[in-house]
DRENSE-418814 format. One line per 8 residues: number of its first residue (from 0); their letters; for each residue z, x, y of C-alpha. Coordinates in nm, 3 decimals, always signed. Layout:
NUM = A = Z:X:Y ~ ...
//
This chain:
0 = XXXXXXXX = -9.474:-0.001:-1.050 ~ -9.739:+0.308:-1.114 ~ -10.070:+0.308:-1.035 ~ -10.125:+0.229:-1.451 ~ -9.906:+0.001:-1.498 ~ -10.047:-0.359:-1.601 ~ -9.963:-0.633:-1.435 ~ -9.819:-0.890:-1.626
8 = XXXXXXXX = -9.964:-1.222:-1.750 ~ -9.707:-1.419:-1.592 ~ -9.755:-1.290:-1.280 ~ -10.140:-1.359:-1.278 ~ -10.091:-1.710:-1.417 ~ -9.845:-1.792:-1.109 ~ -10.095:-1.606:-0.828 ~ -10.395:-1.804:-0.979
16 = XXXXXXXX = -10.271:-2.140:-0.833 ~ -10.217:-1.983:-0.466 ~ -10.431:-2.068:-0.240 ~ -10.701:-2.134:-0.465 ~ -10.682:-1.786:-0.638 ~ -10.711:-1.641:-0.278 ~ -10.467:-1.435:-0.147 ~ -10.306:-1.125:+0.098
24 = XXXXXXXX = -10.202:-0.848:-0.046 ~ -9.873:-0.876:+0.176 ~ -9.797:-1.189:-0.071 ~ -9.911:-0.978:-0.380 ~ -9.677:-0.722:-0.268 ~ -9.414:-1.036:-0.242 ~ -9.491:-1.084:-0.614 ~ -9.458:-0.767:-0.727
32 = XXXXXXXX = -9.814:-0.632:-0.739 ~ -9.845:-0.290:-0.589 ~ -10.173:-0.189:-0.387 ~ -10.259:+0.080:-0.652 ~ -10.212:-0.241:-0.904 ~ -10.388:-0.454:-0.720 ~ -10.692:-0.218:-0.639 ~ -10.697:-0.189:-1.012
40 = XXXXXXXX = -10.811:-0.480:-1.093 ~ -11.108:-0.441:-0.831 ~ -11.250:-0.228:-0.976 ~ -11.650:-0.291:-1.111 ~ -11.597:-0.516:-1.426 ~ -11.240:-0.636:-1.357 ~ -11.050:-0.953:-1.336 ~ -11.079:-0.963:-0.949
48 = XXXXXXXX = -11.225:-0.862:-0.615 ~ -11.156:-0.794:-0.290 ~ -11.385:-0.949:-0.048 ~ -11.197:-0.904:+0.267 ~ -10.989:-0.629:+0.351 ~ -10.600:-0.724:+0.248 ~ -10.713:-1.051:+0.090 ~ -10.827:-1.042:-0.281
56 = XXXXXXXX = -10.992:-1.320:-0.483 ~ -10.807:-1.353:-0.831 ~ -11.110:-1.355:-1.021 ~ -11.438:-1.184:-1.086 ~ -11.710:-1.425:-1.000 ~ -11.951:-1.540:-0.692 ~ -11.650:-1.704:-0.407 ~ -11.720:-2.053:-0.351
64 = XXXXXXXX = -11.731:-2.184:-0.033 ~ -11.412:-2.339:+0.020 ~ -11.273:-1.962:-0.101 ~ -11.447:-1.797:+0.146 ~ -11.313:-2.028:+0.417 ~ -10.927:-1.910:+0.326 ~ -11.051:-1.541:+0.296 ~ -11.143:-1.566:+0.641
72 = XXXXXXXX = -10.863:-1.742:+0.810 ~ -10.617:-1.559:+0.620 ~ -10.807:-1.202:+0.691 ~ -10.823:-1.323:+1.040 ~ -10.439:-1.409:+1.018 ~ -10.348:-1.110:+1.005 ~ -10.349:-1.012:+0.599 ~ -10.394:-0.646:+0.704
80 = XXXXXXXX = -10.061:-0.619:+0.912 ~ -9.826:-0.351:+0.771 ~ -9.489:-0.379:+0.624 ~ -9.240:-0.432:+0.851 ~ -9.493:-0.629:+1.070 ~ -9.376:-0.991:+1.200 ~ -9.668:-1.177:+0.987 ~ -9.737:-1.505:+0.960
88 = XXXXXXXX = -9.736:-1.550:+0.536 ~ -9.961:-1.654:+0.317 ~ -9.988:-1.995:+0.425 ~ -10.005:-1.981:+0.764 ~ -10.352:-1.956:+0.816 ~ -10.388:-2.312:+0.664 ~ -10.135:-2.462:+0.930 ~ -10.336:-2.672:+1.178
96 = XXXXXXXX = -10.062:-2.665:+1.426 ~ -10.077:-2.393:+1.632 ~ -10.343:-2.189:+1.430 ~ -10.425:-1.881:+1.623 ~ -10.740:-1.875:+1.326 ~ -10.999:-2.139:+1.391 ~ -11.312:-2.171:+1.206 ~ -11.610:-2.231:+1.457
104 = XXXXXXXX = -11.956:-2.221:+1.452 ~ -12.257:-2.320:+1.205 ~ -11.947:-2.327:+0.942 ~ -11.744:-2.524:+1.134 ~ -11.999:-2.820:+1.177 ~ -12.076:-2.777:+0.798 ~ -11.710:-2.915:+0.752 ~ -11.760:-3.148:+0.999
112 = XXXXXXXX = -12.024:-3.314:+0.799 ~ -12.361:-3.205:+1.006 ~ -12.670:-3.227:+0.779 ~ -12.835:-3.046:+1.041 ~ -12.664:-2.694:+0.952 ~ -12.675:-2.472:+0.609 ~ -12.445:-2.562:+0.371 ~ -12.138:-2.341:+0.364
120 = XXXXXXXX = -12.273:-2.161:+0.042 ~ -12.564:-2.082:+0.209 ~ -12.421:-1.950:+0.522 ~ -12.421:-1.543:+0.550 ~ -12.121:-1.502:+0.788 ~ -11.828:-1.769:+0.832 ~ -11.728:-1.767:+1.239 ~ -11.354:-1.742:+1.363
128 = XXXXXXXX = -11.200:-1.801:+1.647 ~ -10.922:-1.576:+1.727 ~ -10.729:-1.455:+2.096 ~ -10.912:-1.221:+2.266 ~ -10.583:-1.020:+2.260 ~ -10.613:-0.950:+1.879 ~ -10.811:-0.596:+1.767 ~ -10.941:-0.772:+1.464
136 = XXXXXXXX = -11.289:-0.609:+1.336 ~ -11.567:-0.831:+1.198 ~ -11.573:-0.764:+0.837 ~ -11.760:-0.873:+0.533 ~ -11.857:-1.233:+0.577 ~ -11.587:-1.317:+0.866 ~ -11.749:-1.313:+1.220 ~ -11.444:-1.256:+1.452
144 = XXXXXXXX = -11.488:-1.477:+1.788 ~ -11.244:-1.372:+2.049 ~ -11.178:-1.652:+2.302 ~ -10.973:-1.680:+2.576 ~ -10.955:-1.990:+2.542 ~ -10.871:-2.109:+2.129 ~ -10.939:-2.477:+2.106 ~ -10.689:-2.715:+1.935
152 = XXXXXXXX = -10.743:-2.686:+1.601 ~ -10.825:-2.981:+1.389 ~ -10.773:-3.023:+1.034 ~ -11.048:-3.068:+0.832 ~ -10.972:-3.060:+0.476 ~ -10.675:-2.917:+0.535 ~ -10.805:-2.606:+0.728 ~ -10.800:-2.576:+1.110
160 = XXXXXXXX = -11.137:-2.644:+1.251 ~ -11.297:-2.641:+1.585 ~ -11.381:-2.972:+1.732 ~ -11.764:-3.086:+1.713 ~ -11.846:-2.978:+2.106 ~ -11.689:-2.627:+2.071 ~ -11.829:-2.548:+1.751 ~ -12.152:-2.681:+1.890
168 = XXXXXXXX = -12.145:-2.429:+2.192 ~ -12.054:-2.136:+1.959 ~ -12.315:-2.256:+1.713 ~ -12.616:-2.266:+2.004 ~ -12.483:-1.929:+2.174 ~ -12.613:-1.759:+1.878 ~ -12.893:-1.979:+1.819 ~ -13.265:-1.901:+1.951
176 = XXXXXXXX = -13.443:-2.145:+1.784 ~ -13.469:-2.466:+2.041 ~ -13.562:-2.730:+1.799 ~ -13.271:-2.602:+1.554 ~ -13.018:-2.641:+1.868 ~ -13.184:-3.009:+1.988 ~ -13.140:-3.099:+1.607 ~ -12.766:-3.013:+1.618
184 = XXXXXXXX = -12.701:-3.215:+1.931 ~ -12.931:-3.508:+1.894 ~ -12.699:-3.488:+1.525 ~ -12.402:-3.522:+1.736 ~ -12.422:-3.773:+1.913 ~ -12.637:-4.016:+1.691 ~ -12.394:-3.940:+1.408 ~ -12.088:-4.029:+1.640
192 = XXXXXXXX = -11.904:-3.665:+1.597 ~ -11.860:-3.669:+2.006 ~ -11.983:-3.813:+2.330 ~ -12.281:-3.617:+2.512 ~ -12.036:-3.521:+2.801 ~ -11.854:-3.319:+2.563 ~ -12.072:-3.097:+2.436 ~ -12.235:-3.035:+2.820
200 = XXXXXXXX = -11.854:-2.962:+2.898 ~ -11.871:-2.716:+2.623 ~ -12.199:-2.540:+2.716 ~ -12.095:-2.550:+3.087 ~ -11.777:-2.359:+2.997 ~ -11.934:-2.104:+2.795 ~ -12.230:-2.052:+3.071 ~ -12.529:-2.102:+2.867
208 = XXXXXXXX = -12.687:-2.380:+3.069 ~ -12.867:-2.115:+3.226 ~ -13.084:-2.054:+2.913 ~ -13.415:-2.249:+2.880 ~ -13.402:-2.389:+2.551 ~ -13.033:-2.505:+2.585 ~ -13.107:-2.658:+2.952 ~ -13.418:-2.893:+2.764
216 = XXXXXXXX = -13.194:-2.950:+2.458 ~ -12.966:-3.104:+2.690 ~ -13.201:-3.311:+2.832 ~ -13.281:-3.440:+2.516 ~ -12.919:-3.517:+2.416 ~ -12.837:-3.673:+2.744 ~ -13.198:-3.881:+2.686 ~ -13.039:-4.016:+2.303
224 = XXXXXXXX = -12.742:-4.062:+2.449 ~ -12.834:-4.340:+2.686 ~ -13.097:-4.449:+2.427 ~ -12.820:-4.503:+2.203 ~ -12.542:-4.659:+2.443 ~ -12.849:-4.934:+2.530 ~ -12.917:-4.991:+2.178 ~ -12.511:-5.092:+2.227
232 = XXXXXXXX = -12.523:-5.268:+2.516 ~ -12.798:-5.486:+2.395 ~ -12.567:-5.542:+2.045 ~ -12.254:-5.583:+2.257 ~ -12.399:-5.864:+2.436 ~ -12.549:-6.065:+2.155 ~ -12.261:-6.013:+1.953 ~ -12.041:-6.128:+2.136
240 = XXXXXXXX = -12.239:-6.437:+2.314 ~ -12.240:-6.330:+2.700 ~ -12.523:-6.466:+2.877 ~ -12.860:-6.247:+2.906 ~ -12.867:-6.014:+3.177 ~ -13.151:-5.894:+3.384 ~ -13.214:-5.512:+3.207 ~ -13.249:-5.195:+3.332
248 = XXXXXXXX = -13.327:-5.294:+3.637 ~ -13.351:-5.140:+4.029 ~ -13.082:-5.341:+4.334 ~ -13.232:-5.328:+4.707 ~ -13.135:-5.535:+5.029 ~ -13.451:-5.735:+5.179 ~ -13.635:-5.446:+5.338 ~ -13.664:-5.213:+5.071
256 = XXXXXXXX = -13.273:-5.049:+5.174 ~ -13.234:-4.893:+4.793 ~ -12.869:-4.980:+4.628 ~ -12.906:-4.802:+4.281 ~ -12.975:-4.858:+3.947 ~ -12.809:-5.001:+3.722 ~ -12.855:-5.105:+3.347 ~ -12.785:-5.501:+3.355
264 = XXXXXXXX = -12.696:-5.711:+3.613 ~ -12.621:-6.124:+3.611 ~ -12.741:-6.204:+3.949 ~ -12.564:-6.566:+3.959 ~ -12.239:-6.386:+3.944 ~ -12.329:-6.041:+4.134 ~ -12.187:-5.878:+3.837 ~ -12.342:-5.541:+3.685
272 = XXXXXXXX = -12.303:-5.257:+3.419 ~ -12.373:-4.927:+3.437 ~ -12.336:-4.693:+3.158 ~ -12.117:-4.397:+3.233 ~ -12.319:-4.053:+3.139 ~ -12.149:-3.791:+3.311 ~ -12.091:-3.486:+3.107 ~ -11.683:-3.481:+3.184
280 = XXXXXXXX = -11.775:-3.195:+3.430 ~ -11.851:-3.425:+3.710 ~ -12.188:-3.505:+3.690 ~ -12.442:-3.574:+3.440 ~ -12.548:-3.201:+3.370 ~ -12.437:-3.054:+3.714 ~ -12.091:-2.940:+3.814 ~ -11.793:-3.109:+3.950
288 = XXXXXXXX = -11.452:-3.175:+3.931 ~ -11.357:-3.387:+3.608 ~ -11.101:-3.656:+3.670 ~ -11.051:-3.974:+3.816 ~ -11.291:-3.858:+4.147 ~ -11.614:-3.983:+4.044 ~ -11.915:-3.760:+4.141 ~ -12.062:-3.807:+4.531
296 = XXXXXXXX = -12.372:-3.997:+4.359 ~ -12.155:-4.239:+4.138 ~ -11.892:-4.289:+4.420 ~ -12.203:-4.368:+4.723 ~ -12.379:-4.609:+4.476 ~ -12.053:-4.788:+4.344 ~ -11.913:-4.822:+4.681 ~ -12.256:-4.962:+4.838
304 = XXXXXXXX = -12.309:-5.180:+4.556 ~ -11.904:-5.301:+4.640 ~ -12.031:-5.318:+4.988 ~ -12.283:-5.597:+4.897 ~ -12.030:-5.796:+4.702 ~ -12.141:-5.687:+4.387 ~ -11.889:-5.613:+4.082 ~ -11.961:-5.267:+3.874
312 = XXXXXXXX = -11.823:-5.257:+3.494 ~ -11.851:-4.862:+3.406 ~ -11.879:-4.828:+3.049 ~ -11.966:-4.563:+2.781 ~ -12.113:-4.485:+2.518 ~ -11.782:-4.422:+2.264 ~ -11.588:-4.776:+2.430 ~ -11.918:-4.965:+2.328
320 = XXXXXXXX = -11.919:-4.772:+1.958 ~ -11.529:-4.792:+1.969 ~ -11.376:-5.139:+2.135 ~ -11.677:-5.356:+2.211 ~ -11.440:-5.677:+2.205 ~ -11.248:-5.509:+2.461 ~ -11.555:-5.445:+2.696 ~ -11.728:-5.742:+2.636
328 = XXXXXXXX = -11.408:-5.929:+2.737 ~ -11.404:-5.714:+3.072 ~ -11.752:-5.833:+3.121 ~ -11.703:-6.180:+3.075 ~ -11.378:-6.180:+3.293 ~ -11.624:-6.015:+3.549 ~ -11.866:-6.308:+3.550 ~ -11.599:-6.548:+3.505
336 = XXXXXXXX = -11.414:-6.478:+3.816 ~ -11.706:-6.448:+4.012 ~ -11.653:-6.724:+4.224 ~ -11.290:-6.611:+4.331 ~ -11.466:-6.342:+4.492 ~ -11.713:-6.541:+4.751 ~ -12.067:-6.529:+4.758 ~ -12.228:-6.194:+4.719
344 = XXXXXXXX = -12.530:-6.075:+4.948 ~ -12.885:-6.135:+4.870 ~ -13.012:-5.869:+4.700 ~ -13.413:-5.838:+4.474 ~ -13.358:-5.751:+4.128 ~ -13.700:-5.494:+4.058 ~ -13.749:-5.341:+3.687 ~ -13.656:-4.951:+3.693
//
């Protein structure tokens, strides 16, 4: 095919339904659309454009936003790789499994369904994760994001997305503006996306802790957080007819020896719960071990409270949003086998 010759209407009818009229030229060239051909039609006034390099848009007007989102995974795919070149085809860039193209960022949580972020039409550059092996170039709208470590991918109208905490952690390390980055993770959790300890995981891994505005932001996460596993608590134990605890309240042996805090207790049955806050690194902001080891300050105040007789239900925020049946049955097998376990100690019950 010469650098005048037209490409047919056929062809253009079958391309327009690929991808929603976005495509590589690698699968142009599969069609039989030459380079020269298919730079022809970019040209100013013609049928299409060419917003990324190797990926054209089959027709002349403003992208939309879902058309910019395949530009960018399939640029970042590879759509510039030459003949010859193992490549992934035109519709690997949409496969969730295994993407090595993730969408991140402020575009990201936009598909995740945070108000709190710009629409995806109104967002400048579109953020993608990619290994930090690749020599990709940022280009046009696509922000290339090397990573050594590219999340699992998951599919969000059918393109492979970054979960909520990772995308949140790309989002704030390019984010100044504190209240913008409190909004985003007060947004998170309220809104049920993720857990707290997830996104501190996140920020933790990517070392940004250390900045100011990201170390009070997470205070005020961690702060709706709790607020919001108490409003649960309270709903978990009305709902579900358990008898009324003593709240929020402070455990100490006669003589002022402190126990710990804990968020309600039934002192007939030396039975309490304490919400479960830790980050997932190990404790609730700092650093630790994740796993089944709890953190020194957990493990001394569950095993002294153990030490007094007393029975600890851990519980957090997502299995009181999730399965309350399931932990308000825990609970009430708690206070219903209380007296299989003997009398507890004596301890004062003070507000905290």
């Amino acid at each position: 095919m010469s650098h005048d010759t037209p490409v047919s209407p056929r062809t253009v009818r079958r391309l327009s339904h690929v991808r929603r009229r976005v495509v590589t030229a690698r699968t142009l060239r599969e069609r039989g659309v030459s380079a020269a051909a298919a730079d022809e039609r970019c040209r100013p006034g013609g049928p299409w454009q060419m917003p990324l390099p190797g990926v054209y848009l089959l027709h002349p007007g403003p992208p939309t936003g879902e058309e910019r989102l395949h530009a960018v995974l399939l640029y970042a795919a590879g759509a510039e790789r030459v003949p010859g070149q193992a490549s992934p085809g035109p519709a690997a860039p949409t496969a969730v499994r295994g993407a090595q193209a993730v969408i991140t960022g402020p575009a990201a949580l936009a598909l995740h369904g945070f108000s709190s972020t710009p629409p995806l039409s109104a967002l400048e550059h579109i953020d993608v994760l990619v290994p930090h092996t690749r020599r990709l170039r940022p280009a046009g709208c696509a922000r290339v994001v090397r990573t050594r470590s590219l999340p699992a991918a998951e599919e969000v109208t059918g393109l492979p997305v970054a979960p909520v905490p990772r995308a949140l952690a790309d989002t704030a390390a390019r984010t100044g503006d504190a209240v913008a980055v409190c909004r985003m993770l007060t947004e998170a959790v309220r809104g049920g996306h993720c857990e707290a300890r997830a996104v501190v995981r996140e920020l933790v891994r990517a070392r940004l802790l250390g900045r100011p505005h990201l170390a009070d932001a997470v205070d005020a996460l961690l702060a709706e957080s709790r607020s919001l596993a108490e409003s649960l608590l309270y709903g978990l134990v009305r709902a579900h007819g358990l008898p009324d605890p003593c709240w929020n309240v402070d455990l100490r042996l006669p003589g002022g020896h402190h126990l710990g805090g804990v968020d309600a207790y039934w002192p007939e049955q030396a039975v309490a719960v304490e919400i479960d806050l830790r980050d997932g690194t190990g404790t609730q902001g700092g650093a630790g071990a994740e796993g089944s080891t709890r953190p020194p300050a957990y493990a001394r105040k569950r095993e002294r409270l153990r030490g007094q007789g007393i029975t600890v239900v851990h519980v957090t925020a997502a299995a009181l949003r999730d399965r309350p049946a399931q932990q308000a049955a825990v609970v009430r097998t708690a206070l219903m086998t209380a007296p299989e376990r003997g009398p507890a100690a004596y301890v004062e019950v003070l507000p905290r």
